[in-house]
mmCIF file as gemmi writes it, N, C-alpha and C atoms, coordinates in Angstrom:
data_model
loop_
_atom_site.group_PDB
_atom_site.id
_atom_site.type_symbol
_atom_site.label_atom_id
_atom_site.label_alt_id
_atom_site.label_comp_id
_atom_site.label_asym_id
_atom_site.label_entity_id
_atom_site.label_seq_id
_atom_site.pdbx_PDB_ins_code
_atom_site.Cartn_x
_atom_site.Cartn_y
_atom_site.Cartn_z
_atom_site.occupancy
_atom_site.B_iso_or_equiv
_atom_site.pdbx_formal_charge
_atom_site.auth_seq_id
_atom_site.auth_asym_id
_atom_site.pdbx_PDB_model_num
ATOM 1 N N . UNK Axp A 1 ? 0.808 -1.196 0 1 0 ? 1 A 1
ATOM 2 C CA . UNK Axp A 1 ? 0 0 0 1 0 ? 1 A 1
ATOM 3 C C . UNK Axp A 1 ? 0.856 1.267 0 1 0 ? 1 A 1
ATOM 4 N N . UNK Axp A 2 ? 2.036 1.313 0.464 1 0 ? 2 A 1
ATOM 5 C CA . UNK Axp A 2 ? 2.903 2.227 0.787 1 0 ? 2 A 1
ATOM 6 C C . UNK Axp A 2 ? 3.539 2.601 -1.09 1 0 ? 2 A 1
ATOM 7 N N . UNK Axp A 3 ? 3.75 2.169 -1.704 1 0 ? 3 A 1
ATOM 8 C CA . UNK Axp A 3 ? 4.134 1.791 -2.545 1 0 ? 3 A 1
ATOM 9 C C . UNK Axp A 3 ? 4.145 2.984 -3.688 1 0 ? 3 A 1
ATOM 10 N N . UNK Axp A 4 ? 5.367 3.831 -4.005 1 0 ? 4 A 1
ATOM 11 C CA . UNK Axp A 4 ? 4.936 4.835 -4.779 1 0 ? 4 A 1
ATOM 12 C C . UNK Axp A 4 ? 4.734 4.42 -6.422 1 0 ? 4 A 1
ATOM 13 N N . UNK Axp A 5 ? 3.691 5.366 -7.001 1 0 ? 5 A 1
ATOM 14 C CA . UNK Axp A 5 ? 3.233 5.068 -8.087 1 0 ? 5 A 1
ATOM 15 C C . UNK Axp A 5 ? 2.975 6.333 -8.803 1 0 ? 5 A 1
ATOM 16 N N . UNK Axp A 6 ? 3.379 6.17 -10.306 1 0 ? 6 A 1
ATOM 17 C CA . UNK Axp A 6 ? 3.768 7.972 -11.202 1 0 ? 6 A 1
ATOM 18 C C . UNK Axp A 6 ? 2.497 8.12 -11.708 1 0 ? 6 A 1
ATOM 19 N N . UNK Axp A 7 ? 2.103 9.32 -11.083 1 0 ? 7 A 1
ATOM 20 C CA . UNK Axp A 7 ? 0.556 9.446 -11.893 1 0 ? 7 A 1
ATOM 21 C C . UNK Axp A 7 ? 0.953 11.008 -12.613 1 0 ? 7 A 1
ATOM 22 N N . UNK Axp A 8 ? 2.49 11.131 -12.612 1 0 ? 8 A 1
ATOM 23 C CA . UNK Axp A 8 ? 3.035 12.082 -13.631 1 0 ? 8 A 1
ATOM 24 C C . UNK Axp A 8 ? 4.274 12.06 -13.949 1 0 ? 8 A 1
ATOM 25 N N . UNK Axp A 9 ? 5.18 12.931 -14.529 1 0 ? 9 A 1
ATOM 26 C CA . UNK Axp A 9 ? 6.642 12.426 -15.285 1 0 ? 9 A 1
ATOM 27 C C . UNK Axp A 9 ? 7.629 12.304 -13.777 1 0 ? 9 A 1
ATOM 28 N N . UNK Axp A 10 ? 7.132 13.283 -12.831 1 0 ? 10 A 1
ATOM 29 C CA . UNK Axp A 10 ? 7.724 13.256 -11.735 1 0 ? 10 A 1
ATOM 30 C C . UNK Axp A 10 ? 6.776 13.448 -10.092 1 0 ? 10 A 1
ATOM 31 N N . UNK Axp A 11 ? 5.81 13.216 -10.207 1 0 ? 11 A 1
ATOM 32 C CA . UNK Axp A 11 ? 4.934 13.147 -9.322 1 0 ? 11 A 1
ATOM 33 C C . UNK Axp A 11 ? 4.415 11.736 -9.204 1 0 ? 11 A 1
ATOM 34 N N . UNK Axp A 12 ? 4.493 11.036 -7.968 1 0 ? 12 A 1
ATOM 35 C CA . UNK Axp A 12 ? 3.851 9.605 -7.783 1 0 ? 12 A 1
ATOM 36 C C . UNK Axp A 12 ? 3.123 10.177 -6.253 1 0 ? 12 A 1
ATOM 37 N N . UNK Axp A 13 ? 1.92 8.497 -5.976 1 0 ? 13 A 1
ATOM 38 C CA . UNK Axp A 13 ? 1.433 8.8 -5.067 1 0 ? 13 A 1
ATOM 39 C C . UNK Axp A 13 ? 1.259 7.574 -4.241 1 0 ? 13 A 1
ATOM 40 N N . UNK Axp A 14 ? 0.952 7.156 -3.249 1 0 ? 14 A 1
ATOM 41 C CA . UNK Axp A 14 ? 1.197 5.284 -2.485 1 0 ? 14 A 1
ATOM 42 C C . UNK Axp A 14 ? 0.118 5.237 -3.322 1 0 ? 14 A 1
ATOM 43 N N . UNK Axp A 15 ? 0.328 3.686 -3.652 1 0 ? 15 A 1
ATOM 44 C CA . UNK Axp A 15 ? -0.612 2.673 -4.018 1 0 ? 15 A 1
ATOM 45 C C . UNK Axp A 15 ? -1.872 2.853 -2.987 1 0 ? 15 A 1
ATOM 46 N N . UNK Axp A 16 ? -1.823 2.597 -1.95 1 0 ? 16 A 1
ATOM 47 C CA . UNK Axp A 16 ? -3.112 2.478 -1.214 1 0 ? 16 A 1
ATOM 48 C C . UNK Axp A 16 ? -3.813 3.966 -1.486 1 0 ? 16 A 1
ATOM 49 N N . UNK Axp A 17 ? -3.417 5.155 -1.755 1 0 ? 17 A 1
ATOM 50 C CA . UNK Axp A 17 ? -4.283 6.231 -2.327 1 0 ? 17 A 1
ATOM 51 C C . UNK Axp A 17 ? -4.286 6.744 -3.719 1 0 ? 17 A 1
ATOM 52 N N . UNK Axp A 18 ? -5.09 5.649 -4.32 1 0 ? 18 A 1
ATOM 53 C CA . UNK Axp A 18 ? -5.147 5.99 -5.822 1 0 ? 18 A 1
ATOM 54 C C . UNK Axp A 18 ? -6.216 5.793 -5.829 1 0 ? 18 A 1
ATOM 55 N N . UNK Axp A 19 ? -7.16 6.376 -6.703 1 0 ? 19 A 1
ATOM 56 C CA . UNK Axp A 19 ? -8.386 6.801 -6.695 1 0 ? 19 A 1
ATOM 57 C C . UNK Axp A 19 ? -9.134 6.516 -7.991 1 0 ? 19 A 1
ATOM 58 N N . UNK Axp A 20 ? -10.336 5.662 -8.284 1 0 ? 20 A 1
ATOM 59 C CA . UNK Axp A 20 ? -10.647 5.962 -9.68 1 0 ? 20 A 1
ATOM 60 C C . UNK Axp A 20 ? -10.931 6.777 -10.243 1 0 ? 20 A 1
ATOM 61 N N . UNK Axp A 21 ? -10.631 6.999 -11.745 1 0 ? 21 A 1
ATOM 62 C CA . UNK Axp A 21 ? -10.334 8.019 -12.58 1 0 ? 21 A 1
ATOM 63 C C . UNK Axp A 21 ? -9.366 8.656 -12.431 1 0 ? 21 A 1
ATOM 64 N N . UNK Axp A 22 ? -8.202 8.06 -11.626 1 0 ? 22 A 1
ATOM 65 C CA . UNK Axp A 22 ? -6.691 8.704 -11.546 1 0 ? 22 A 1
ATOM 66 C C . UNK Axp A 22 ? -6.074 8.242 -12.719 1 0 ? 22 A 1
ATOM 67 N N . UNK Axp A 23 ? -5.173 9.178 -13.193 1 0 ? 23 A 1
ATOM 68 C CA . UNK Axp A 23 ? -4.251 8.665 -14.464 1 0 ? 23 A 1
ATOM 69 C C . UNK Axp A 23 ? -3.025 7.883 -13.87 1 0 ? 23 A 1
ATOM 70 N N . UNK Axp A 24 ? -2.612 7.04 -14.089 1 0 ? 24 A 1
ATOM 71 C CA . UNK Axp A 24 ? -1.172 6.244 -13.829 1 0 ? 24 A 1
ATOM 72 C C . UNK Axp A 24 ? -0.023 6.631 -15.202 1 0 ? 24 A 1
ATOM 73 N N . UNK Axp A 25 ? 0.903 6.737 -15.163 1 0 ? 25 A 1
ATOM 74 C CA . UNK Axp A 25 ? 1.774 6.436 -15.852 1 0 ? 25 A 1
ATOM 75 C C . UNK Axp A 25 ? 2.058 4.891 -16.445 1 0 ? 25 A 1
ATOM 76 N N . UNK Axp A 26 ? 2.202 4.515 -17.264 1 0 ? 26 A 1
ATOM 77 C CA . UNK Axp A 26 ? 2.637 3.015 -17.614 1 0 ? 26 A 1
ATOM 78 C C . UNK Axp A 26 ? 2.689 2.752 -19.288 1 0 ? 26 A 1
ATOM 79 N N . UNK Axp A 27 ? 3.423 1.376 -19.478 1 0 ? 27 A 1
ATOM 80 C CA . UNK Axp A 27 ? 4.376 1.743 -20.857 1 0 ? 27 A 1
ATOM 81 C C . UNK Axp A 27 ? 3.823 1.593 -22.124 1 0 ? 27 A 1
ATOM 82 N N . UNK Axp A 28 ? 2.025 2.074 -22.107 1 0 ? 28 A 1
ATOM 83 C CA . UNK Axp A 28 ? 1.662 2.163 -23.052 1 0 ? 28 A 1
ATOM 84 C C . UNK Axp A 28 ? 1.136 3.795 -22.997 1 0 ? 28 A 1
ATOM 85 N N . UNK Axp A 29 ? 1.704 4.862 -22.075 1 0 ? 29 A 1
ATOM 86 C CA . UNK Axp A 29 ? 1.234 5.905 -21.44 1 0 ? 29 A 1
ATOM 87 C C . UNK Axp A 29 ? 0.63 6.329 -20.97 1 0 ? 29 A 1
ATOM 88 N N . UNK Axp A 30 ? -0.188 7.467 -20.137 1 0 ? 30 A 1
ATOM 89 C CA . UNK Axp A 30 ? -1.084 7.572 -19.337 1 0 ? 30 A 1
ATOM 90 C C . UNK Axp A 30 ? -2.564 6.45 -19.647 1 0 ? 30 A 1
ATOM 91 N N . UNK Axp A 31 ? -2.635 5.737 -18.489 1 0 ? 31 A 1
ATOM 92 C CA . UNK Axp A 31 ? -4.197 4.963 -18.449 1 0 ? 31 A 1
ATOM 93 C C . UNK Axp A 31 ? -4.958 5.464 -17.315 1 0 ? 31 A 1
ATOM 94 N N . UNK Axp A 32 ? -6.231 5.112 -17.259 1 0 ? 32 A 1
ATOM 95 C CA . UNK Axp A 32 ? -7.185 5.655 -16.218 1 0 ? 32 A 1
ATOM 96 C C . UNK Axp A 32 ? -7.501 4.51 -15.423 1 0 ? 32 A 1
ATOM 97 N N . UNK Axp A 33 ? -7.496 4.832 -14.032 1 0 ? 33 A 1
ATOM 98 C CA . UNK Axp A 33 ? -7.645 3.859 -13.055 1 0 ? 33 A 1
ATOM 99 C C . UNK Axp A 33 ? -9.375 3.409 -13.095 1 0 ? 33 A 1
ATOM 100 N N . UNK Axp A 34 ? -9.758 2.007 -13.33 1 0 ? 34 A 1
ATOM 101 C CA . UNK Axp A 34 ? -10.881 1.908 -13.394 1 0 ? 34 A 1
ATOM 102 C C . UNK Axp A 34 ? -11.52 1.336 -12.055 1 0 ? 34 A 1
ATOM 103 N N . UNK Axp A 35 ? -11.213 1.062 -11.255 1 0 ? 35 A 1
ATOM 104 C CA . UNK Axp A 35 ? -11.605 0.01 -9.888 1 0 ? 35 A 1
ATOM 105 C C . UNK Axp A 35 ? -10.348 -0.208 -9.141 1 0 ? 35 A 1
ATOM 106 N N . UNK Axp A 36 ? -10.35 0.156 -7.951 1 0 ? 36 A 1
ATOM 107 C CA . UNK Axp A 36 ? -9.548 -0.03 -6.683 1 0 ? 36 A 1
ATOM 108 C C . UNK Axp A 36 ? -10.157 -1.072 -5.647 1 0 ? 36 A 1
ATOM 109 N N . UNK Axp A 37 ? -9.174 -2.621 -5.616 1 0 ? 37 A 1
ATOM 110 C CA . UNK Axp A 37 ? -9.893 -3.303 -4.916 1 0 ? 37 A 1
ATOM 111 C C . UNK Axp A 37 ? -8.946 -3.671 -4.211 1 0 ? 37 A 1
ATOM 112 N N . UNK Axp A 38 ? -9.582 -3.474 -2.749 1 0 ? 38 A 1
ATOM 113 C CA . UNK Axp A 38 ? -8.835 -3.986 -1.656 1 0 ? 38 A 1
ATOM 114 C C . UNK Axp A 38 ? -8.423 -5.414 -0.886 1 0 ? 38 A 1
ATOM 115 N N . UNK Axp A 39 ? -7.359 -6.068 -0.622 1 0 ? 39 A 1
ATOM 116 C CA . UNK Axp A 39 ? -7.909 -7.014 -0.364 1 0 ? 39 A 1
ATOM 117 C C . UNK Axp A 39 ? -6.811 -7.463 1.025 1 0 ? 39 A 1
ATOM 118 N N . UNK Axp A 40 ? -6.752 -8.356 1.265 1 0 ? 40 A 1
ATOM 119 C CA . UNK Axp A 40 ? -6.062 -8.75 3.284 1 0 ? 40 A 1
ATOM 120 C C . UNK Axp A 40 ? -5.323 -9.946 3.133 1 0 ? 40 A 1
ATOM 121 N N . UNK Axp A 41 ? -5.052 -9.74 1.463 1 0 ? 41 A 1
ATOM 122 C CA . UNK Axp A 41 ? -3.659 -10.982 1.003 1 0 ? 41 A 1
ATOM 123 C C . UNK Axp A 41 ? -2.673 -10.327 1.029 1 0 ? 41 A 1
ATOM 124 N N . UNK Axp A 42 ? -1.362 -11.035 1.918 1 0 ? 42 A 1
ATOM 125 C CA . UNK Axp A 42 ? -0.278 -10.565 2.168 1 0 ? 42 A 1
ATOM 126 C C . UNK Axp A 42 ? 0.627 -11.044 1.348 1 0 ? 42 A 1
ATOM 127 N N . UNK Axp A 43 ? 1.477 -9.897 0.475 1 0 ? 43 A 1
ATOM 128 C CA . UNK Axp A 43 ? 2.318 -10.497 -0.342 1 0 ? 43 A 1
ATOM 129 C C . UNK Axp A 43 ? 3.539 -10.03 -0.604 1 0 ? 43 A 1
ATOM 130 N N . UNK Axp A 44 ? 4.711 -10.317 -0.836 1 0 ? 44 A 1
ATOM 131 C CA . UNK Axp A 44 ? 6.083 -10.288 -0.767 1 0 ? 44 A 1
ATOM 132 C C . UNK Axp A 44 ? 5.897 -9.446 -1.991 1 0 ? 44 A 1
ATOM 133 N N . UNK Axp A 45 ? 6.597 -8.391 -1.874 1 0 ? 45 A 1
ATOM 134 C CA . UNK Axp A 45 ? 7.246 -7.239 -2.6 1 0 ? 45 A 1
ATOM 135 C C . UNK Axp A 45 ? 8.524 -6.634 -2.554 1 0 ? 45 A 1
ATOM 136 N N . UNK Axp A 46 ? 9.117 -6.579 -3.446 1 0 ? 46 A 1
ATOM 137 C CA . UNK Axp A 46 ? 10.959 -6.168 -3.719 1 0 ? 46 A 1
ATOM 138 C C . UNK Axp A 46 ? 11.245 -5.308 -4.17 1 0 ? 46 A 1
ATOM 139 N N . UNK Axp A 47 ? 12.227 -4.503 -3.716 1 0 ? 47 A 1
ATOM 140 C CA . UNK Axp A 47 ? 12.502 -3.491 -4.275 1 0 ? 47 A 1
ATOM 141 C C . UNK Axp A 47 ? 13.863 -3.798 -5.068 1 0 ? 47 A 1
ATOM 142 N N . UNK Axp A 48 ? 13.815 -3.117 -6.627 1 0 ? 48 A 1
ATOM 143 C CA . UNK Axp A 48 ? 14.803 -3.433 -7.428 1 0 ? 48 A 1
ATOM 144 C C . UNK Axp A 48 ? 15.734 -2.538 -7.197 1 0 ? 48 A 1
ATOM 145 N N . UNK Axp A 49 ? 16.968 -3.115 -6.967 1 0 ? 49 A 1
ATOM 146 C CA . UNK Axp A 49 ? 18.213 -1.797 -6.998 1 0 ? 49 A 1
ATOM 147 C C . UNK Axp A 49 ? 19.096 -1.862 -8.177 1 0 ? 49 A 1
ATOM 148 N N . UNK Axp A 50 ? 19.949 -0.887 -8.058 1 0 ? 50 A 1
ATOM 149 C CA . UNK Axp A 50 ? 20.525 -0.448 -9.448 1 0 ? 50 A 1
ATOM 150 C C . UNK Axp A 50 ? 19.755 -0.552 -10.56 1 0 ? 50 A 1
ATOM 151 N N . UNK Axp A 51 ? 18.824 0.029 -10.381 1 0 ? 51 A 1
ATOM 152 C CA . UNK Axp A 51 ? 17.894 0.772 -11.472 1 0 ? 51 A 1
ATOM 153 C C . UNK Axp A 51 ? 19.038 1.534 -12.336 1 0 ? 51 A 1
ATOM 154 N N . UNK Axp A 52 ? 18.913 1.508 -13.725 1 0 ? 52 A 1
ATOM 155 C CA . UNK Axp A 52 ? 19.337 2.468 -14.873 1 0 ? 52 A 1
ATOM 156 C C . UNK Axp A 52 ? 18.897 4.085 -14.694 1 0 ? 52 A 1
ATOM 157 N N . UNK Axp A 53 ? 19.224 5.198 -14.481 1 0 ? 53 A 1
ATOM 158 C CA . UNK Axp A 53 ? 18.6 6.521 -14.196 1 0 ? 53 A 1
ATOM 159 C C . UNK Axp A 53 ? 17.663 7.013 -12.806 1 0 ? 53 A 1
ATOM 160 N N . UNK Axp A 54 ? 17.765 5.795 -11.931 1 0 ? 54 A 1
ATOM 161 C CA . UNK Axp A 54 ? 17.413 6.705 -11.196 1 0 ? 54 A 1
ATOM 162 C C . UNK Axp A 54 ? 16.643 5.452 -10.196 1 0 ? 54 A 1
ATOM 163 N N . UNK Axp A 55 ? 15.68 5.559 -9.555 1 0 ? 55 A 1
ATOM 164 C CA . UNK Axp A 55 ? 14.387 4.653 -8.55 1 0 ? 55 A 1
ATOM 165 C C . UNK Axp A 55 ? 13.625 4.064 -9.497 1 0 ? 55 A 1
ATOM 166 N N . UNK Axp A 56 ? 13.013 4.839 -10.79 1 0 ? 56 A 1
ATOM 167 C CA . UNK Axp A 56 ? 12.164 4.123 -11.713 1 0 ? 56 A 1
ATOM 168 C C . UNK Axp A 56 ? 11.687 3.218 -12.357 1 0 ? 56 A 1
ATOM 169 N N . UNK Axp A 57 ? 10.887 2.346 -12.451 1 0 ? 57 A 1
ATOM 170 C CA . UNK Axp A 57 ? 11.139 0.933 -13.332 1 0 ? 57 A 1
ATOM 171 C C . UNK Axp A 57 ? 9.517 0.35 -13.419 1 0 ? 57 A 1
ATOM 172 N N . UNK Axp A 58 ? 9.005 0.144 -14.45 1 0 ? 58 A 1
ATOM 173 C CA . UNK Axp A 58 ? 7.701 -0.116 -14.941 1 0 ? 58 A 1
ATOM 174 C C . UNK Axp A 58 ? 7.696 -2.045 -13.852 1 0 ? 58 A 1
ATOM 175 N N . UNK Axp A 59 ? 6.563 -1.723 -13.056 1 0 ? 59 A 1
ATOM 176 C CA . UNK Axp A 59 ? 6.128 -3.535 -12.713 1 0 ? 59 A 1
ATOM 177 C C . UNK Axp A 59 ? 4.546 -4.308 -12.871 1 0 ? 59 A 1
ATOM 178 N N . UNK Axp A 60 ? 4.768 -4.662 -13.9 1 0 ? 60 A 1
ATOM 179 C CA . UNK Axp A 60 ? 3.259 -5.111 -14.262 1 0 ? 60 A 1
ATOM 180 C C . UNK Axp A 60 ? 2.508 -4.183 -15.207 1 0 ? 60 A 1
ATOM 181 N N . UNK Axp A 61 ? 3.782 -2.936 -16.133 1 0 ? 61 A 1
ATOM 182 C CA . UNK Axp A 61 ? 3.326 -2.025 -17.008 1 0 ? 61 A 1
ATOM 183 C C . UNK Axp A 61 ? 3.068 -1.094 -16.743 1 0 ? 61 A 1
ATOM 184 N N . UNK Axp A 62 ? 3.13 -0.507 -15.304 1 0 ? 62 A 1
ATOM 185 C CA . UNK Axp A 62 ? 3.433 0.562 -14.388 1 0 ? 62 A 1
ATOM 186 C C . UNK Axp A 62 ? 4.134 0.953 -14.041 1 0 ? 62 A 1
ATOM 187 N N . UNK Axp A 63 ? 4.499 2.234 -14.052 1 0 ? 63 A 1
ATOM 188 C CA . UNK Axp A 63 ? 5.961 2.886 -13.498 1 0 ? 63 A 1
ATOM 189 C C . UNK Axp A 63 ? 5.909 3.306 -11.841 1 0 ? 63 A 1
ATOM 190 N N . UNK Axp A 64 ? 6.343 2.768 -11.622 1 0 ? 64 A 1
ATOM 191 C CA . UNK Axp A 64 ? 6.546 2.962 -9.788 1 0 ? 64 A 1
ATOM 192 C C . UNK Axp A 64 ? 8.185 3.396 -9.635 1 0 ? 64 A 1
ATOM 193 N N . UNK Axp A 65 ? 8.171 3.743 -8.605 1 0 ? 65 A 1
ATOM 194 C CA . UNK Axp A 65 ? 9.917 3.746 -7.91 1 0 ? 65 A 1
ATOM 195 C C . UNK Axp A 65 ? 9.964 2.649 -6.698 1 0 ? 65 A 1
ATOM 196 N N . UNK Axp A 66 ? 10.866 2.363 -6.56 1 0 ? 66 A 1
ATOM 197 C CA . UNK Axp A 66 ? 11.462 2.086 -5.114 1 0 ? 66 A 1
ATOM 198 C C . UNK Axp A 66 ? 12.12 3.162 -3.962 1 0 ? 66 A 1
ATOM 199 N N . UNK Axp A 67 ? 12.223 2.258 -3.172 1 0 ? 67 A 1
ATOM 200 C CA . UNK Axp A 67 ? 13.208 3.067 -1.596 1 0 ? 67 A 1
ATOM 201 C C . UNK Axp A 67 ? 13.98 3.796 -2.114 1 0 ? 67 A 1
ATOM 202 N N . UNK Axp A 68 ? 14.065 5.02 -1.778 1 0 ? 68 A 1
ATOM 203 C CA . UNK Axp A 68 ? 15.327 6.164 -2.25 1 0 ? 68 A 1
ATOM 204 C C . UNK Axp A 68 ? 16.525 5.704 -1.362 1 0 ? 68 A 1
ATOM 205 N N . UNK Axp A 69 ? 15.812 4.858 -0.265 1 0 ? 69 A 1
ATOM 206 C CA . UNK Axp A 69 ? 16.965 4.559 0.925 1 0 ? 69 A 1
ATOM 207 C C . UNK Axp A 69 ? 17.217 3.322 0.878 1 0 ? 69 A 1
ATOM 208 N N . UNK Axp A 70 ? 18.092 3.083 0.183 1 0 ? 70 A 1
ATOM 209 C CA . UNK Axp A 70 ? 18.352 1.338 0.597 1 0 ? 70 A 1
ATOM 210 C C . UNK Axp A 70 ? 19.415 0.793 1.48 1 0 ? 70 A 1
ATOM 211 N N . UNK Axp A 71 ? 20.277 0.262 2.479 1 0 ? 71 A 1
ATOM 212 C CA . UNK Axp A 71 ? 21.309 -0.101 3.194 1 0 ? 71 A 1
ATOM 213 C C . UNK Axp A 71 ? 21.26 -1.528 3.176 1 0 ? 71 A 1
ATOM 214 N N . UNK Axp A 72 ? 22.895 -2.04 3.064 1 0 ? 72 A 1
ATOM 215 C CA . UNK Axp A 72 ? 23.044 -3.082 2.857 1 0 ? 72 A 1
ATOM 216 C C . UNK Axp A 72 ? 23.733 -3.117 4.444 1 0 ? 72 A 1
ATOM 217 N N . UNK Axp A 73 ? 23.552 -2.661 5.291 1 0 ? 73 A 1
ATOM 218 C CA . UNK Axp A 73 ? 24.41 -2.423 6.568 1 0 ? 73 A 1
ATOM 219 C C . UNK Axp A 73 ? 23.471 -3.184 7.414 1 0 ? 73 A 1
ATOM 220 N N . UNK Axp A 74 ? 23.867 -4.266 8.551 1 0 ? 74 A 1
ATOM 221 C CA . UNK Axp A 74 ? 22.965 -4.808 9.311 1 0 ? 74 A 1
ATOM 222 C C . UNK Axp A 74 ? 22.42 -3.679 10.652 1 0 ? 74 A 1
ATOM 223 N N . UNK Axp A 75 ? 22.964 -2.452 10.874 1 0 ? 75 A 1
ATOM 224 C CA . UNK Axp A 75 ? 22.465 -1.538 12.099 1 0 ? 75 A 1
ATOM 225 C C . UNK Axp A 75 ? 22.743 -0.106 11.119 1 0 ? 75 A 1
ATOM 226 N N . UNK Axp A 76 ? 21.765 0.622 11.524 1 0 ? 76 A 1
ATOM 227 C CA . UNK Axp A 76 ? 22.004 2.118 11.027 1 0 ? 76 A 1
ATOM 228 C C . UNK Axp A 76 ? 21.949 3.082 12.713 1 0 ? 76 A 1
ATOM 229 N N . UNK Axp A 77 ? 22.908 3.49 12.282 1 0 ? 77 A 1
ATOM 230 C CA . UNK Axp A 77 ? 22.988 4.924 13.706 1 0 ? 77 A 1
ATOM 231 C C . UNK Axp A 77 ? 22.642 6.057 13.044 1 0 ? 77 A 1
């Protein structure tokens, strides 16, 4: 739900607040959100690193980003 998603060239918004009739970004270009359905299945999600240009990367034909913060360090101070 946390999950950012480009509903412009540089504007995204979490997955859990997308709204129908929101535009998404994705790699056939802007589409319109038709139905937001919720559901209480828990599922493993990854974030890709070393992305080419930047956080960006289309998943499932959608352009989302990942963590701006990633650490490969087992403790952060």
């Amino acid at each position: 739900m946390e999950h950012p998603i480009y509903i412009g060239n540089d504007t995204t918004v979490r997955a859990g607040d997308l709204k129908i009739d929101q535009e998404v970004l994705t790699t056939d270009g802007f589409r319109t959100v038709v139905s937001v359905i919720e559901t209480c299945n828990e599922v493993d999600v990854y974030d890709i690193i070393g992305v080419d240009g930047g956080h960006k990367y289309y998943a499932n034909g959608v352009l989302v980003s990942n963590c701006e913060f990633i650490s490969f360090e087992e403790t952060l101070i």
